[in-house]
N, C-alpha and C positions, 0 to 999 in steps of 0.2 A: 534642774535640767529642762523641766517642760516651761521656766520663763523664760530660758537661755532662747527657747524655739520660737514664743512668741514674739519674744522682741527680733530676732534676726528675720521674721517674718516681716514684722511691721516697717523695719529697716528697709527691705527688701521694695516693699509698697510704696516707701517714700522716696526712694530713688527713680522708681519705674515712675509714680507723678512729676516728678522734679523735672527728669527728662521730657515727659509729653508736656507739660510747660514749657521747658525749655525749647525742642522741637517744638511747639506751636507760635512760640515768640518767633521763633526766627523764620519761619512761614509769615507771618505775619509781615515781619521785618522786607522781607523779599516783594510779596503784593505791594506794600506802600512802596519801595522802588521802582518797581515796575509802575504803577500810578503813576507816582511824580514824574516818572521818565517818559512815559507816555503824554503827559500832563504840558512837562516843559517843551515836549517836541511841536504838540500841534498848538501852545502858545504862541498868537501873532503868526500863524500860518496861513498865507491865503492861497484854497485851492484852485483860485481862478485864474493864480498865474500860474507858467510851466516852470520847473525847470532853469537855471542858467537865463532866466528870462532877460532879452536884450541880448543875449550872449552867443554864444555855438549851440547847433541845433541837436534837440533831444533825441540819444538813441535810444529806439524800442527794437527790442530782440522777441525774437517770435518763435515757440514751441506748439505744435498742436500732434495729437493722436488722438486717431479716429478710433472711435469704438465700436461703429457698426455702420454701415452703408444701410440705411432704413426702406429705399425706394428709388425707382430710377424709370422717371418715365416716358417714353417715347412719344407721346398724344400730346402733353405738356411742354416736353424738350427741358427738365429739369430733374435733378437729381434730390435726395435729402441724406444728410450724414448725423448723425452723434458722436460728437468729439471734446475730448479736452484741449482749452484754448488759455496757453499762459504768455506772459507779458513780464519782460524785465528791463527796467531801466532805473537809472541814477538818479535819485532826487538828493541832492548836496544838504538840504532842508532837515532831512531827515535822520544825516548822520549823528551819531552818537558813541561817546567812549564811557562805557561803567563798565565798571570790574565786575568778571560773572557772568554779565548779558552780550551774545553775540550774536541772540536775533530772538525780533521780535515777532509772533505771529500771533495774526487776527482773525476773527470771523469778516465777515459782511459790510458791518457795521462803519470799521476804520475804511472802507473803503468809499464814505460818503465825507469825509472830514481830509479828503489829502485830493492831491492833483491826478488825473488818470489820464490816459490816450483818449482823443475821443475817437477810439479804433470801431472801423466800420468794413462789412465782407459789399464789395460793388454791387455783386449780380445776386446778393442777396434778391428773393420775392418773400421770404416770409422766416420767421421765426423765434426763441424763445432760450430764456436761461432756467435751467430746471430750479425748481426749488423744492422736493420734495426728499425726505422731511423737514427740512430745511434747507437755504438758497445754498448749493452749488456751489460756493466761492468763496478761495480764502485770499488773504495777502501776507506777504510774508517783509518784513522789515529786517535788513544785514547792517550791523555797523558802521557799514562804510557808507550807508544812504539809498544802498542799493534794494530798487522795492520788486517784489514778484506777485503780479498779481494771477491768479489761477481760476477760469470760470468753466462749469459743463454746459455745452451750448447744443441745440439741433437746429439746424440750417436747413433749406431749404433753398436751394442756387439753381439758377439758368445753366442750361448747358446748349448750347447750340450743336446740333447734327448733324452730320452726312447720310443720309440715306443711301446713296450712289450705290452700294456694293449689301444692300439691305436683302438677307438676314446674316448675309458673311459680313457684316461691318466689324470696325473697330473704332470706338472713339476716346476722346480726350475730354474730360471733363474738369475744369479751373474753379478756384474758388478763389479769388482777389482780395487782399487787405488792405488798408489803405486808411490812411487817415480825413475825415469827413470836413475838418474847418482848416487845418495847419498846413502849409505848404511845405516843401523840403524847408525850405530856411531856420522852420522850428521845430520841424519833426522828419528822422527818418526811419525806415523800418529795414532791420537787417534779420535772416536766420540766424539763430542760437550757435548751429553748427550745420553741417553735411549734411545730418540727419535729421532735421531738425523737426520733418515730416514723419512720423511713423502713422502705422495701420496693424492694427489686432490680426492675428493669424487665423481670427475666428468669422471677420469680417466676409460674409456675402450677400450678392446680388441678387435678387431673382431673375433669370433667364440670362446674366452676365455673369463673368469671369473678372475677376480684377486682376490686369495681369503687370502693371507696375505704377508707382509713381514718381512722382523729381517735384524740384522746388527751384525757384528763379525769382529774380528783383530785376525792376526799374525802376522810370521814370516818367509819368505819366506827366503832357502839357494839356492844361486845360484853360479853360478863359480865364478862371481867379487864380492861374499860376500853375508852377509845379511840384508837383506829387509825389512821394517816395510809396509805391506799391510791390508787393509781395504776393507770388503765384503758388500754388499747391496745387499741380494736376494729377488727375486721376486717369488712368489707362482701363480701358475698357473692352472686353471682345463678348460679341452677342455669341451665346450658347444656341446652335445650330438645329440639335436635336428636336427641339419641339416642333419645329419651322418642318422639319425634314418629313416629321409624324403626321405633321398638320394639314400641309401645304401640298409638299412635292412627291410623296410616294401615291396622295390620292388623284392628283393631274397626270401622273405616271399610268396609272388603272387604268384610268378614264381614257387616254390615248391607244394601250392594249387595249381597250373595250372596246372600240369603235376599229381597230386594225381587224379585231378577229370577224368583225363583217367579210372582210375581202376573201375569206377562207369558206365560206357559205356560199351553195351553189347561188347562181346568179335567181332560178328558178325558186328559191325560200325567201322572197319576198318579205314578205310579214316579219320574220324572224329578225331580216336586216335591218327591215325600216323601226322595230323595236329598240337592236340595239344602237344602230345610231342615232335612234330619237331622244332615248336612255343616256346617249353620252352627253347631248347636246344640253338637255335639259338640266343636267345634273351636273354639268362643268359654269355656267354662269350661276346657278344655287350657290353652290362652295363659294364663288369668288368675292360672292356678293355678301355671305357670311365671315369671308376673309375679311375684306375692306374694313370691317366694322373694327377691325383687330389692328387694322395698320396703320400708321401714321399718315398722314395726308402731305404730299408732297408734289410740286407743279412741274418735277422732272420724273422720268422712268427710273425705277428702281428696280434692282437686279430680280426680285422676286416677281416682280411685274412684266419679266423680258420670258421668264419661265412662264407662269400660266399665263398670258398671250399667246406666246405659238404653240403651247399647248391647245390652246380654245382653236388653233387654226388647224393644228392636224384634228381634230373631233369635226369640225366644220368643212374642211375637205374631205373627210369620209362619207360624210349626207351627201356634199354636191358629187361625189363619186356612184354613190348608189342610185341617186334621184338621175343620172345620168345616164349609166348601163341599165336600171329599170324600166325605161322608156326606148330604149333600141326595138327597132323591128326586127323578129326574127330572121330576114335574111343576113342582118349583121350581126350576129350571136353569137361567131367568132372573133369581131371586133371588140365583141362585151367581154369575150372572155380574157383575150391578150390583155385589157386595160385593168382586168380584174385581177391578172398576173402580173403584171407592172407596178400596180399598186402594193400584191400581196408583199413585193418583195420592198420597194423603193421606199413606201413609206414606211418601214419599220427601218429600212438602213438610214434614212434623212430621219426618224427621230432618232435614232444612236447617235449620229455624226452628232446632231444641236448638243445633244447632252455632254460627249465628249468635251465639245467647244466651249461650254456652257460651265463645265466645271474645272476646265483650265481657266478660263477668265476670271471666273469669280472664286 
């Protein structure tokens, strides 16, 4: 009985090898497939022509999601995103029929031995393909020829601004694709689909709001020809709040600070020439700490229309005091009516500005 055990033991052992032979052969078998399939495809392939070359022009279809809006800066007039940026089009080159394989996928590496877009962002100013811990990018090979290639990229693109309605703005911010040597004739670029844009739910701005995006195609004429280009805008509204903390509740103070002079007998001299020296003083400080903060611009911006007439009611309340200060006492009821004219006029003319002032803007 107890040889009856070894042997159906030993049995046992020699079918469990027989199979991991077996299973290792045919691994085997499948790598040299794949080899030789890889082997025969990019025999005699040259990456340096497109496509259909001489023929109807290459479509490239375009997917990109952004992963995170990294900076957006106002001083610069550019934005920076981290996004996945994928590419698919038809190489006829590459098709292939084996039994079993209905796609091929690569590291990095195939992507230096085949033809690619030489896709390029227009208003790019600076950027990079992540490689950490290794590059970023795969390509993917479909039976029918059809290649996808897939990069993680951070950009860094132009965005031109409107200040005009500066800190209630909103802007649009593009990122343009476009191909760098080929003109539509040999290359054009279309969305994937509708959607072909997405943006992470996690995606934010510092001091913005992303509040939509869209995606659009032309046709750009340039002197070496025309161009098949692809748009990805960004919607943008500046977050108000900090503007409001920063800006307009302390030129708000400062206008109450220099009204409550007029409520000061004409006779507390010292008291008034303090506070409206205090307002004066202390309203070109902030402004000139502001400035340092705001974009530079060769038109009036709306934050600009606020503390201006701000600095003017503070500066009409000195030329008010420095005015009824210097009356001779037989006009002391003339100081006083102008004192009550003011008390009231100038706090109703800064309500009415403010009213007006945040209807408009």
């Amino acid at each position: 009985m107890q040889l009856i055990n070894y042997v159906a033991v030993i049995f046992v052992f020699c079918v469990i090898g027989f199979e991991n032979v077996k299973s290792n052969a045919v691994h085997e078998q499948n790598y040299a497939n794949v080899s030789e399939l890889i082997d025969s495809l990019l025999s005699g392939y040259d990456k340096r022509l497109r496509p259909n070359y001489g023929g109807p022009p290459v479509n490239v279809e375009i997917t990109m999601y952004v992963i995170s809006f990294d900076a957006l800066s106002d001083v610069n007039m550019d934005y920076s995103i981290n996004f996945y940026f994928r590419q698919y089009w038809n190489d006829p080159r590459l098709a292939f029929n084996r039994s079993g394989i209905e796609t091929l996928s690569f590291g990095h590496e195939v992507s230096k031995s085949i033809w690619l877009p030489d896709t390029f962002f227009v208003n790019e100013k600076q950027g990079f393909a992540h490689s950490i811990t290794a590059k970023n990018e795969f390509v993917k090979v479909r039976s029918n020829g059809e290649v996808i290639r897939s990069v993680r990229l951070s950009v860094t693109a132009a965005c031109p601004m409107d200040y005009t309605n500066f800190p209630m703005d909103s802007q649009i911010c593009s990122l343009s694709i476009e191909s760098y040597g080929y003109t539509a004739r040999d290359i054009t670029y279309t969305w994937k689909n509708e959607n072909a844009v997405g943006v992470s739910v996690d995606s934010t701005i510092n001091l913005f709001a992303l509040t939509g995006h869209r995606q659009n195609s032309e046709f750009i004429q340039l002197t070496t020809g025309n161009y098949s280009r692809l748009n990805a805008q960004f919607q943008v509204k500046r977050n108000t709040s900090h503007y409001v903390t920063q800006v307009y509740i302390p030129c708000t103070m400062l206008v109450i600070l220099s009204w409550i002079s007029f409520l000061l007998n004409r006779r507390a001299a010292n008291v008034r020439l303090v506070i409206c020296a205090l307002s004066l003083l202390l309203m070109p400080i902030g402004l000139t700490l502001l400035s340092m903060q705001l974009p530079k611009t060769s038109y009036i911006k709306a934050i600009d229309v606020y503390t201006g007439v701000s600095m003017t009611f503070v500066f009409i309340a000195m030329v008010e005091f420095a005015y009824v200060s210097n009356v001779t006492s037989d006009k002391e009821d003339i100081s006083s009516q102008i004192d009550l004219i003011f008390r009231y006029g100038y706090a109703a003319l800064f309500g009415i500005f403010n009213i007006i002032y945040w209807l408009v803007y």
